[in-house]
N, CA and C of each residue as an Amber inpcrd file, in Angstrom:
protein
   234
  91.7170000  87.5310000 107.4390000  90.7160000  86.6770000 108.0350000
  89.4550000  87.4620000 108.3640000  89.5650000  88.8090000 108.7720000
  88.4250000  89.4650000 109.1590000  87.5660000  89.8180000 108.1880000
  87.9770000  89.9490000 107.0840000  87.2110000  90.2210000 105.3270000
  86.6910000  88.8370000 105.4660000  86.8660000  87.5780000 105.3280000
  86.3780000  86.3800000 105.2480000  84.9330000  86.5750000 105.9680000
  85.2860000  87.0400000 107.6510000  84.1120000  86.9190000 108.1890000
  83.1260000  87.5750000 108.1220000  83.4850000  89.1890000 107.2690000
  82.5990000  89.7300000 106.5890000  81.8010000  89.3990000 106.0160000
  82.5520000  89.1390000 104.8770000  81.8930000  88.8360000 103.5660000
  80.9870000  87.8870000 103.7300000  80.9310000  86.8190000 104.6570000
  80.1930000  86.1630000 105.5380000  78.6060000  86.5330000 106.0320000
  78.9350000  87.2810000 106.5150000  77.7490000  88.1180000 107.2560000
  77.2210000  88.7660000 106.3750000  77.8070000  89.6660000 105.4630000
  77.1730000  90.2910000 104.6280000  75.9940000  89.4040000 103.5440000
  76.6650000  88.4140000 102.9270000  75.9000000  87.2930000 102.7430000
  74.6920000  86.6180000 103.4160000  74.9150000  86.2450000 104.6030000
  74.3340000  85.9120000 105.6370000  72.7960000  86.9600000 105.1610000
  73.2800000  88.3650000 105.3460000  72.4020000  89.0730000 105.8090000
  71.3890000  89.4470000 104.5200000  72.4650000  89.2750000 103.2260000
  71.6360000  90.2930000 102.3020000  70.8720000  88.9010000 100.6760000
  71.1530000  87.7520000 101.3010000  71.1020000  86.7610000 100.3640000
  69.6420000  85.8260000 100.7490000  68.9480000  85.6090000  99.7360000
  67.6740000  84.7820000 100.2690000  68.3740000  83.3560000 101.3110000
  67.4390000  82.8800000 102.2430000  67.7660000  81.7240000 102.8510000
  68.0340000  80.6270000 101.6960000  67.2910000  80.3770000 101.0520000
  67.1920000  79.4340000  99.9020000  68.0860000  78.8080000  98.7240000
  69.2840000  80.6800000  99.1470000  70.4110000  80.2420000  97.9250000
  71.5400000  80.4590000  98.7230000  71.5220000  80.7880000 100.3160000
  72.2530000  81.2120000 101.2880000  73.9180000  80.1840000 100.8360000
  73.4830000  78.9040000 100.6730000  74.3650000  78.1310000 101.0930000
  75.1270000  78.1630000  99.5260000  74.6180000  78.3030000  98.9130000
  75.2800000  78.3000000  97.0690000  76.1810000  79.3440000  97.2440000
  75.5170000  80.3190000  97.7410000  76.4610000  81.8940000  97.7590000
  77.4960000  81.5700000  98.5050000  77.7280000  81.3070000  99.5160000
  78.7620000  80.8370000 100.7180000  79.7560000  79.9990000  99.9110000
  79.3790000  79.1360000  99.3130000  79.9570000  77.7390000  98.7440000
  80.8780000  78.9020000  97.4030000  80.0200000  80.0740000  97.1400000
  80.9680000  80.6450000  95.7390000  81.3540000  81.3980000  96.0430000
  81.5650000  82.0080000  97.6090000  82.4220000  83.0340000  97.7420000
  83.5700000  82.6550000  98.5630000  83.5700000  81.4570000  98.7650000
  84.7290000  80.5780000  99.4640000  85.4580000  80.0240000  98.2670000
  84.8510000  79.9280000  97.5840000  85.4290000  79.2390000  96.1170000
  86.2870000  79.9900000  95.7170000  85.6880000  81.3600000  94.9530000
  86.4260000  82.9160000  94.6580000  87.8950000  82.8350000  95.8030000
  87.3100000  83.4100000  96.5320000  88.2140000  83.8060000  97.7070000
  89.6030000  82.8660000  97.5320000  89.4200000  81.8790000  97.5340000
  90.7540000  80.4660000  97.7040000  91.0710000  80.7650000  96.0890000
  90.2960000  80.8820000  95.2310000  91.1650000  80.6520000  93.9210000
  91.4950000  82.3440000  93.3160000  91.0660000  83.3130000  94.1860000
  91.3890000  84.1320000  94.0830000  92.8820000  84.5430000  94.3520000
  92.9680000  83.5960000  95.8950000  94.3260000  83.8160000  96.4210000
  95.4080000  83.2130000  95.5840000  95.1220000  82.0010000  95.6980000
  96.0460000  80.8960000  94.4380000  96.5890000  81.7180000  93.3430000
  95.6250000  82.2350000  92.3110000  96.0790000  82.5690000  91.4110000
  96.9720000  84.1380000  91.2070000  96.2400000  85.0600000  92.4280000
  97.0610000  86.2120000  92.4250000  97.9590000  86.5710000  92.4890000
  98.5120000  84.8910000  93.8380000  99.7320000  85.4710000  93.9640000
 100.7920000  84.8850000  92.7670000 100.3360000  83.8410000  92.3140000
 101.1270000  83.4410000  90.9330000 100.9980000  84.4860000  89.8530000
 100.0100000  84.9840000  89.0930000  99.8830000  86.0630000  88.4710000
 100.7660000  87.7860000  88.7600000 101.2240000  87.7680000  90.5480000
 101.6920000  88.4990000  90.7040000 103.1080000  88.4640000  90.7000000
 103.4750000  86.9320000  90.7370000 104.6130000  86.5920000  90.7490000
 105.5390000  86.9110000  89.5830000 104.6570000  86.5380000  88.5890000
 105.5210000  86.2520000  87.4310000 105.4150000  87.8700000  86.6720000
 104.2900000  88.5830000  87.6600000 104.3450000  90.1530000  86.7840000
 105.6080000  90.8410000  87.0910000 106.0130000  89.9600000  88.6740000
 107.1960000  91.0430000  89.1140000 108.3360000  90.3840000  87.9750000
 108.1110000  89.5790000  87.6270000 109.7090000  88.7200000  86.9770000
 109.4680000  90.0360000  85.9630000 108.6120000  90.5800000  85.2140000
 108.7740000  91.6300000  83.8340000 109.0410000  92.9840000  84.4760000
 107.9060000  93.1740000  85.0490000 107.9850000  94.6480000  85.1840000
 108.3310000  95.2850000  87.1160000 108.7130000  96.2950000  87.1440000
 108.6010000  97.1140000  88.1540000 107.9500000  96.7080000  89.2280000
 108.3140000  96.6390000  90.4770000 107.4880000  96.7660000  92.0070000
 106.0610000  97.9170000  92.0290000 106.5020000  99.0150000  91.5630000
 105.7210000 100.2450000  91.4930000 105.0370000  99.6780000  90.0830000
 104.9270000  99.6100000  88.9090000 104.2030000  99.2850000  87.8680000
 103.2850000  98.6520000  88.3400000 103.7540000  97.2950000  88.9490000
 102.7100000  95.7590000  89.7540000 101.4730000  96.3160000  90.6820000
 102.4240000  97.7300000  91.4840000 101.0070000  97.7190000  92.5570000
 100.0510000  99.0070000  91.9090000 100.5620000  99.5480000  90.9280000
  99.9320000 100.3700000  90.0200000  98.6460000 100.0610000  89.1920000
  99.0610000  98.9550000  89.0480000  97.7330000  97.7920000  87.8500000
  96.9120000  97.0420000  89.2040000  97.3160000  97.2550000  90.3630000
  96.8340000  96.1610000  91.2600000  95.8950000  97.2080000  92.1480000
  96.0930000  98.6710000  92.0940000  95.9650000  99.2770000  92.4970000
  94.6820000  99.8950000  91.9560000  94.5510000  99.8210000  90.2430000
  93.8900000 100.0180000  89.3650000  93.2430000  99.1640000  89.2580000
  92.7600000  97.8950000  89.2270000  92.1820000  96.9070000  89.1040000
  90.9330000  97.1510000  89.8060000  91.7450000  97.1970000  91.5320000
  90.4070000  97.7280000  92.9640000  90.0080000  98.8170000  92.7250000
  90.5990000  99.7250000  92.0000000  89.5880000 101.0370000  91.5500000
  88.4360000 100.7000000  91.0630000  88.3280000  99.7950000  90.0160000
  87.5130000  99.1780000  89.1400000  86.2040000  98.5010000  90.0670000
  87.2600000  97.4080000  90.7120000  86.2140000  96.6630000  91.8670000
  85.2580000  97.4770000  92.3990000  85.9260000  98.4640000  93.4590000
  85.4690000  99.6680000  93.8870000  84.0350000 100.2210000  94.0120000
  84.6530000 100.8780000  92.4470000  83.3700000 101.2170000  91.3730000
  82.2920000 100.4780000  91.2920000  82.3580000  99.4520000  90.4650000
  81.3530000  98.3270000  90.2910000  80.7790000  97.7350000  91.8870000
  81.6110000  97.9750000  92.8150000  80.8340000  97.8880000  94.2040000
  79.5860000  98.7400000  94.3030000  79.7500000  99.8390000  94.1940000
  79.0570000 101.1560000  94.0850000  77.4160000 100.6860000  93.4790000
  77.5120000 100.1450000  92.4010000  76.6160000  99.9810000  91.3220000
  75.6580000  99.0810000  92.4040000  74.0830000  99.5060000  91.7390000
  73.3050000  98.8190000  92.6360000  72.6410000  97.8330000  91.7140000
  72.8420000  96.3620000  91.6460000  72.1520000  95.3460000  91.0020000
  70.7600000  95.0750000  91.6910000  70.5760000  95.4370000  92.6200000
  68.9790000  94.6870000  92.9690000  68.2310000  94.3820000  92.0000000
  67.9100000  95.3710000  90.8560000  67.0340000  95.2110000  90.1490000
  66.9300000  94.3320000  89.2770000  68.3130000  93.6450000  89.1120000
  68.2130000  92.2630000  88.0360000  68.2910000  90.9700000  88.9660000
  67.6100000  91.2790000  90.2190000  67.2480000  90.1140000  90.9210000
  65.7940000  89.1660000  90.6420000  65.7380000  87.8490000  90.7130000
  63.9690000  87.3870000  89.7590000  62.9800000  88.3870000  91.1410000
């Protein structure tokens, strides 16, 4: 819940007023179908493979996220 209210604020803070409410509307969107699907996607990874394999790729994935957090887009803003 406390990431929610982040991600919130962060928005809040770093998003024009103008598209404030679009952004909100798609990171609530993400977030819920993020959850939905992960945990089904995670479900059916455990039916194949390993506990340790699952949080290995899951583990690897947020490396990725991570990373690409890092990266600074401003510049392909209009």
């Amino acid at each position: 819940m406390t990431f929610f209210l982040g991600a919130r604020t962060i928005v809040a803070d770093t998003v024009p007023y103008d598209l404030r409410a679009r952004t909100m509307g798609l990171l609530s969107s993400f977030s819920l179908l993020g959850s939905g699907f992960g945990s089904l996607i995670v479900g059916e990874l455990l039916l194949h493979y390993e506990e340790q394999q699952v949080f290995l790729f899951g583990a690897f994935l947020a490396s990725i996220a991570f990373i690409l957090s890092l990266k600074n887009f401003s510049h392909q803003r209009n």
